[in-house]
Structures are given as C-alpha cells and as structure tokens.
N, C-alpha and C positions, 0 to 999 in steps of 0.2 A: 126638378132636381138635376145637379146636374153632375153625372158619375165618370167625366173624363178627370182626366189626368195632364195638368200643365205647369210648365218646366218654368224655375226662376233662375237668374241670373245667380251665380255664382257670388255678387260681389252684393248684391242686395239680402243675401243672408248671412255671410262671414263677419265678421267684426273685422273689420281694416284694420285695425292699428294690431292686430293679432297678424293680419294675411301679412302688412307690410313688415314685420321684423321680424316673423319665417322667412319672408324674401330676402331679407338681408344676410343673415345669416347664410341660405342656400346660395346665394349668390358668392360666398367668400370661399365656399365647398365646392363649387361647380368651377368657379378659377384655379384654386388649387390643382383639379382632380380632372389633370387631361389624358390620363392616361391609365392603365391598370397601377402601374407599381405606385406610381401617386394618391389615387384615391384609394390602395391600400395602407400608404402611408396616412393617410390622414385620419381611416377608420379608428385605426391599429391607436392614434394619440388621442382621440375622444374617447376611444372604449375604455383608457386604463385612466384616463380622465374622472370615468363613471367607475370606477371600481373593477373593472373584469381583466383579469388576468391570462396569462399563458398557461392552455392548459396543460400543456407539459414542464410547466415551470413546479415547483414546491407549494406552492402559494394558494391551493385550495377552499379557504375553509370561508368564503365568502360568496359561492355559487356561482359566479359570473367571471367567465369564458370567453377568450377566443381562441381560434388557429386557424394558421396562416401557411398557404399553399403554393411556393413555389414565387412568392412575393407578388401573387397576380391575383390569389383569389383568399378570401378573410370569411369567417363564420363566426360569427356572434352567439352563446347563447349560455339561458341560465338554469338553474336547474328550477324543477316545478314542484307543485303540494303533494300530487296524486302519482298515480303507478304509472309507467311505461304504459302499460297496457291501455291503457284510457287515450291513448294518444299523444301527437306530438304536432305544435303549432307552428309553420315554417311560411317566412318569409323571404322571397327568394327577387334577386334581382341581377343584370348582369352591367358591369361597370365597362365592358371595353364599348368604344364608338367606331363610327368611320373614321377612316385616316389615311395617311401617305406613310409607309413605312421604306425606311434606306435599307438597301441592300448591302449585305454582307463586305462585297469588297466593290463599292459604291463609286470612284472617285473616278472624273477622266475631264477629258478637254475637247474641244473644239467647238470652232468659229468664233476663236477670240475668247472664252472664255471657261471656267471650269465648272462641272456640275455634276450634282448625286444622280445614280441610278437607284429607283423605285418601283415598290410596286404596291398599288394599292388594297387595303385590307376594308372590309367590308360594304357593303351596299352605299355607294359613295355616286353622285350624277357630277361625272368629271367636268363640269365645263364649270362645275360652283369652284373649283379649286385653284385656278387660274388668275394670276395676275392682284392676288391678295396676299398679305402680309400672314405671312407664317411662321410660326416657332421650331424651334428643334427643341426635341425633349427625348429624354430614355437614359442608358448607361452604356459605356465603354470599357471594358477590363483591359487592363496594360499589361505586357510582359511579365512585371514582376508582380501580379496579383492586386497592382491597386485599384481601386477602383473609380472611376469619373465618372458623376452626374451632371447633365446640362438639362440645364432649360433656358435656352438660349433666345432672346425673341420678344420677352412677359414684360421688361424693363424696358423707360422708356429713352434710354441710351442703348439699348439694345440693338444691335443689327437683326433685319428678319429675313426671311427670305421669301425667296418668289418664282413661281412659276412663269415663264413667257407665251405672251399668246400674239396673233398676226394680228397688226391695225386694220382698223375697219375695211378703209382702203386697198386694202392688200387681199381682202379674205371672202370675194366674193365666192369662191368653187366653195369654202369652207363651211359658209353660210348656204349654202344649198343643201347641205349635209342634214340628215335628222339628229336631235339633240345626242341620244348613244352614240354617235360614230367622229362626230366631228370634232371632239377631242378624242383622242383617243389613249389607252393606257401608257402607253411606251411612251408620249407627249408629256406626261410630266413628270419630268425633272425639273429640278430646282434651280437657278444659277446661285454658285457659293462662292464667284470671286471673278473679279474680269481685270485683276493685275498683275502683268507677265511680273518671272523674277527675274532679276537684274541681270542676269546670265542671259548672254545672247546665243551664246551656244548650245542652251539646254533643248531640248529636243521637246520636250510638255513645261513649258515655261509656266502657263496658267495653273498645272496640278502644285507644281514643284511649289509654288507661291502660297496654295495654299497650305502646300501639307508643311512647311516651314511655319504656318503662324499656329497652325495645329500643335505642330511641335511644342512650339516657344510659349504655346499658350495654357496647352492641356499637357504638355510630354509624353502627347501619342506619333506612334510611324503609324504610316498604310498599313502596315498586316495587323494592328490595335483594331481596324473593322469587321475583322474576322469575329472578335470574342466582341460584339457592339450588338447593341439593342438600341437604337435609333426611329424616333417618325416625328413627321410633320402634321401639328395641328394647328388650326386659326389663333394665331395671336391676340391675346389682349384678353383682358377680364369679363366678367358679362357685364349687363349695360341695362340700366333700364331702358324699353322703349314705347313711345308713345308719350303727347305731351303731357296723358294723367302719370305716365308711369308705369301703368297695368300689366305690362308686359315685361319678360324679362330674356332677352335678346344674348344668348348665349350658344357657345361649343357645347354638346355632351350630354343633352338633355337626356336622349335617347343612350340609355337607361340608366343613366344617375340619379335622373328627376325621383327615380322609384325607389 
C-alpha cells in the first residue's frame, strides 16, 4: 500500500473553461488596477454593483458595506447570522506593487533633454525598469482645487515613457557591476521630452517645452507638483503568455492576484 502523498497539476483537476473566464475577467481587473487609487476605484464599482453600500451613507438595511480609506485602502464586509463573540472571518490583501514614483517638484533638463526626478517605492530589481515603455498614472490638484487624473501611456496613441540605459558597447565597467549596483536609484529617471522651445534665449529650453504642453494640455504650472501623486508603471494590459495561453503575463500580481 502505498501511504505517500503526490501532487497533480493544477490544470489536470480545474475545469478550464471555469479557469479560462476567471482569467479573463482578472485580466480586465489587473489592467485597470495599477495603482492603489485605481484598484480602489474599481473595487468601490463592483461592490455597489453587488449591493453593498457606504457605510456611512443612509443606506443600511441590506447588510453589505464598504469603507474607504483615504482613496488608497477599501474594506468590504457584511454582516453575519451569529454574535460578535463567535468570531470574525477576514480576508486581507494588500493592493500597492513596486513602482517608480515622481517626485514632488520633479522637472529639470540636461544634456539635451528634459526629465522626472524619482524615487523608487518598493522591493523593485532596477535593471527590470530600464529601457521599457511606461505609463504615468496618479493625480495632480491645481491651484484652484481641480482635480487631474492621468493615465497616460495604456492607449495605443499614447506616448510612454522611458527610462535610458548605455549601449552594450559602451557599458563594459557597467557590466562588471553586480546586478544591485549597476543601475542604480538616482539612474532612473525618465526622459519626458527632448524638444527645446522656440526661444533661443530661454535658459532651460527643454523644461520650458515641456511645462508649456503641460500647460496647454492639463492647465498645470510647475508648483501644480507640489499637490501631485504621480508614478510609473509597465505600460500595457496583461497578455496571455505561452503558445497554450496558461500563463497570464502581467503588472501587479504581487498582491492583486490575492
């Protein structure tokens, strides 16, 4: 007889056509939700979707709750048959990821071109973040209280941005570096524009360029970064991958998947 214990594949006991259109579905959630204020956004529209309301709203008499923390953190829940005292069942997960987040008063020039200053948020291996197409997403409060949301990057007329890295050829010392060191944090920045303004006498031609389409685009000045919630995340939605498809090749797994 034989009293071990052996492990099946995953995909040889699920029903697929169950696994495949949870996939799909997470996959439309995982591209939404690159951010905190995002995937609380999209919590906050399925929950009221499902019946559960604000529990500080009026709205009571149908058990099912949320509230919302500062637009960054959401708790769902409903009430139960039995007493407090019996207990209480909690599911807990946490939505923010790694990322490149813009600094405050972000914006400068040189060697030709203008670029954000950064600094990176979470357990992040810098050399992944380098020379791939990235989004900006977050919010900007303007002078007069309005508020700007961008997600700038997701669309495929979108501009993205980029970090710069040395060509191969160039980057022998770099390449002798151990993986930690040879990017390093202060290295990425982004470039956000490499078109002087028409002004030849301007003294930061590349800033001035771009804080004019800023202007004319969003009707933010430079000191609008001050009151700004800004970061960069991997552009583009998730993806199946693999020629069965079994995989699903995304941002944010870590800990959205949960």
């Amino acid at each position: 007889m034989d009293f071990g214990y052996k492990t099946k594949n995953a995909w040889e006991i699920l029903d697929r056509n169950e696994v495949n259109s949870f996939g799909e579905e997470y996959k439309k959630f995982i591209s939404k939700s690159k951010t905190e204020r995002e995937t609380v956004d999209f919590f906050k529209e399925e929950a009221e979707g499902k019946g559960f309301v604000d529990v500080f709203s009026d709205k009571t008499d149908n058990g099912r709750f949320y509230a919302i923390n500062g637009s960054k953190n959401i708790i769902l829940f409903r009430e139960g048959k039995d007493s407090l005292e019996k207990g209480i069942n909690f599911v807990f997960a946490h939505i923010d990821s790694p990322r490149i987040d813009i600094k405050q008063n972000p914006l400068y020039e040189g060697f030709d071109v203008a670029m954000f200053k950064t600094h990176y948020y979470g357990g992040i291996k810098k050399y992944q973040w380098v020379t791939v197409p990235l989004a900006l997403h977050g919010v900007i409060y303007l002078k007069n209280g309005e508020k700007v949301e961008l997600s700038l990057g997701e669309k495929p007329d979108d501009p993205v941005f980029v970090i710069s890295d040395l060509l191969p050829h160039l980057a022998r010392k770099q390449m002798e570096q151990n993986a930690r060191e040879f990017i390093s944090g202060e290295a990425l920045d982004p470039i956000v524009g490499s078109i002087p303004d028409s002004d030849d006498k301007e003294k930061e031609r590349f800033k001035k360029s771009v804080l004019n389409l800023l202007h004319d685009t969003y009707g933010l000045v430079e000191e609008d970064f001050l009151s700004s919630e800004l970061t960069l995340v991997p552009a583009g939605p998730a993806r199946d991958s693999g020629f069965d498809k079994s995989i699903i090749a995304s941002y944010g797994h870590d800990d959205r998947v949960c």
